[in-house]
C-alpha positions in Angstrom: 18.7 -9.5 8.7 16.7 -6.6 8.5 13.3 -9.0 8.7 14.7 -11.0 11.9 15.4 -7.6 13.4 11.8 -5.8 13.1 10.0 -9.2 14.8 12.1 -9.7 17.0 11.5 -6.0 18.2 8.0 -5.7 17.8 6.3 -9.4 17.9 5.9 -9.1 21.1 4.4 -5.8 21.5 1.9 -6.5 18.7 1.4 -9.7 20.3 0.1 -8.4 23.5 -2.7 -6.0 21.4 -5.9 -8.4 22.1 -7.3 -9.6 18.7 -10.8 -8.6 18.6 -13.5 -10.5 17.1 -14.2 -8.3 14.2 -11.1 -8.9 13.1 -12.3 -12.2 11.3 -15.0 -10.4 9.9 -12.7 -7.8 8.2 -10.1 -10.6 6.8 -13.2 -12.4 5.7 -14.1 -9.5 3.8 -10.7 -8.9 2.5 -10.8 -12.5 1.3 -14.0 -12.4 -0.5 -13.6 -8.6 -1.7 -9.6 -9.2 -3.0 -10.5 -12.3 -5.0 -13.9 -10.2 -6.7 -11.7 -7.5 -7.5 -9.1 -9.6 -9.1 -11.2 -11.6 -11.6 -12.9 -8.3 -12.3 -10.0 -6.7 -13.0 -8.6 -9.6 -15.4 -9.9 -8.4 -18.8 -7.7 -4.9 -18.5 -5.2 -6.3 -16.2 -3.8 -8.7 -18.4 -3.5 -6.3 -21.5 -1.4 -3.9 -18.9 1.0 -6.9 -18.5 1.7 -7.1 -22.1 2.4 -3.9 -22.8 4.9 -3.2 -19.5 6.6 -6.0 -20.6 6.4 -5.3 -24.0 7.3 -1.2 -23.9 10.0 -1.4 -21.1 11.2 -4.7 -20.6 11.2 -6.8 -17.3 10.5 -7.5 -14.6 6.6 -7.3 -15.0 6.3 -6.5 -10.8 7.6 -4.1 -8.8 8.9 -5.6 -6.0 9.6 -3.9 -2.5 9.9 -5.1 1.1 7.8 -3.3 3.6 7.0 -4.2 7.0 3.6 -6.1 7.9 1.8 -7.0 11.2 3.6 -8.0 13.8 7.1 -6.4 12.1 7.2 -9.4 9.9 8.6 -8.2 6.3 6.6 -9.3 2.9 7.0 -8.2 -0.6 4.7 -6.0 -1.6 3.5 -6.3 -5.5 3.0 -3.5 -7.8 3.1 -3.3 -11.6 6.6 -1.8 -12.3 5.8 2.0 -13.5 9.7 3.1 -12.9 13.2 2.8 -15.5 14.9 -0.9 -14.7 17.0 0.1 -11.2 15.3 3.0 -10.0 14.8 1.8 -6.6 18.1 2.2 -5.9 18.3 5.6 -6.8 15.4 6.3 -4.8 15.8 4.4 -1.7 17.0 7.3 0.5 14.3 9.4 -0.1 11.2 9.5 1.6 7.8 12.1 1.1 7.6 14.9 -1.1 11.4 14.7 -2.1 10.7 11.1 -3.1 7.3 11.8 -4.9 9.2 14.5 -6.8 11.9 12.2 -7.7 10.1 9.5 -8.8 8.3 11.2 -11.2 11.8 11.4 -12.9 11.7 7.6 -12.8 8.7 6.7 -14.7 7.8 5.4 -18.1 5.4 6.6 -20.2 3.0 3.6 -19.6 3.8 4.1 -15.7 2.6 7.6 -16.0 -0.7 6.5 -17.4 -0.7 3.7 -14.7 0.0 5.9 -11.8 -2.7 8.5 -13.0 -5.3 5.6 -13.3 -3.6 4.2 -9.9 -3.7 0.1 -12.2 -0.3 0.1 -11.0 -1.8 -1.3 -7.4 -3.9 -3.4 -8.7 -1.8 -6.3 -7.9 -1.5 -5.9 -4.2 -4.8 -7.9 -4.0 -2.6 -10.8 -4.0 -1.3 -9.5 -1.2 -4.7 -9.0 0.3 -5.3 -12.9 -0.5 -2.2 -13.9 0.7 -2.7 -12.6 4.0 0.1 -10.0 3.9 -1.7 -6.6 3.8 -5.8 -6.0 4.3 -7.4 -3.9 1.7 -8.4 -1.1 4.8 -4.8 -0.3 6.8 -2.0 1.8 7.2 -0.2 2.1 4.4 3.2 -0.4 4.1 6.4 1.2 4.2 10.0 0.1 3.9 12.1 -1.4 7.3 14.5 1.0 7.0 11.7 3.8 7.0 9.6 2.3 9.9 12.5 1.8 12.2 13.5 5.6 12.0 10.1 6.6 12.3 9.6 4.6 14.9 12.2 6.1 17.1 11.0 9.2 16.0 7.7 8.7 17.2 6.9 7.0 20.1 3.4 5.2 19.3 4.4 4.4 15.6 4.8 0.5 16.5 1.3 0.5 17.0 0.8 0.5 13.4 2.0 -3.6 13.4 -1.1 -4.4 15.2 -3.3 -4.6 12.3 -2.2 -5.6 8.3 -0.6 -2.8 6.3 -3.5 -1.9 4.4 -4.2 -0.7 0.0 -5.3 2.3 1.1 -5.8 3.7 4.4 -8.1 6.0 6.7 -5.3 8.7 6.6 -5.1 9.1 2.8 -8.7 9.2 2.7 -8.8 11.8 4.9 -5.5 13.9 4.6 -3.9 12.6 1.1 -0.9 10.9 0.4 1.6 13.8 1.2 0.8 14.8 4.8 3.5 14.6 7.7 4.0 11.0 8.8 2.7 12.2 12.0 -0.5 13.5 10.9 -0.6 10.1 8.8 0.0 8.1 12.4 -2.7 10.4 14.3 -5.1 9.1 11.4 -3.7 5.1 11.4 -4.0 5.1 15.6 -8.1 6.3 15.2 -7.9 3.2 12.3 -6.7 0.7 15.1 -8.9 1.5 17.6 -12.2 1.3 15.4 -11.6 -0.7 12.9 -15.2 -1.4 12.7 -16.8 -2.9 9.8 -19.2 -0.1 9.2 -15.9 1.9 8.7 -14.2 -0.2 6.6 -16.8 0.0 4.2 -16.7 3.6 4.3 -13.3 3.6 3.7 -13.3 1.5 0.9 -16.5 3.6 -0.6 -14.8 6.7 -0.3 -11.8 5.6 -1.9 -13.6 3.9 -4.9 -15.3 7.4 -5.7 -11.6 8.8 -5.5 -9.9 6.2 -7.5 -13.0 6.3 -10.4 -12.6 10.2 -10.4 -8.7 9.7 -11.0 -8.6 6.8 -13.4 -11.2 9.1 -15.7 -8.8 12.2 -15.4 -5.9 9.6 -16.4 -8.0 8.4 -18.9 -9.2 11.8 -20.2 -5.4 13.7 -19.8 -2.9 10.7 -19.3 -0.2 13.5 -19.9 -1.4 15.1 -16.9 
């Protein structure tokens, strides 16, 4: 299995990365942050259920296998925004090509979703369950990470730390840069990851995300 193949690889690497004490600070924080967000979030999130399940159908979750700390592979939750099977169709895509297909792919309350970015709102259970932090690299599939980690050298070094909501490189370069760009950004993530930068992080994106979800709100069509 893919899974087996991706710890047995890279546990050990990971494994030999000292765990810094900050590191319980920031899970703590991911704990206590997550589980805020979530109960916050309850009054629109469950309203969203009913009417993905309601306008297209089931499942209610996205669904996709990426690979976490230490190469070991979790599902990571979404609300489904794409047509019933679109994965398949866009599984050998990856970047631009795949943010242009995908768009393609979505349903009319996945647009509004994805313009509001709602549609992540249910990786905090990952963030609870100990599977991603809310500050990381971003997950991506096994099939992806094992190319690019022939491709470049250092990208292992992303399995060091939890996969994270959003990341230091999409705060600073965006969600469409080159994946080595994107590494150059995760790699000054690993080094710090200091809790004064977490916070920054996660403040910076919160402006971002508020600014989108009112131009979603505003021009959902957009």
């Amino acid at each position: 299995m893919a899974s087996d193949s991706l710890t047995r690889r890279f546990s050990e690497l990971t494994a030999a990365s000292p765990t810094r004490p900050r590191d319980a600070v920031l899970r703590t924080l991911d704990f206590a942050f997550s589980a805020f967000f979530l109960l916050l979030s309850l009054p629109l999130t469950l309203p969203i259920a009913l009417v993905v399940v309601a306008t297209s159908g089931r499942p209610l979750f996205y669904r996709g296998e990426r690979v976490g700390r230490g190469g070991r592979v979790f599902e990571m939750l979404k609300f489904r925004t794409l047509q019933p099977h679109a994965e398949e169709r866009l599984g050998p895509y990856l970047g631009e090509e795949l943010v242009r297909r995908t768009k393609g792919e979505t349903t009319k309350i996945g647009r509004w979703l994805r313009a509001t970015q709602l549609d992540e709102v249910p990786q905090l259970l990952n963030v609870l369950a100990g599977d991603m932090s809310l500050v990381g690299p971003r997950p991506i599939r096994p099939r992806f990470f094992e190319e690019l980690a022939d491709e470049l050298p250092a990208y292992w070094q992303r399995l060091v730390v939890r996969p994270g909501l959003t990341g230091f490189a999409q705060v600073r370069r965006g969600y469409e840069t080159s994946m080595a760009e994107k590494l150059a950004h995760d790699l000054e993530w690993i080094a710090d990851r200091s809790v004064r930068l977490y916070l920054r992080t996660l403040g910076t994106t919160a402006w971002r995300v508020l600014r989108q979800s009112l131009r979603g709100v505003m021009h959902p069509g957009g």
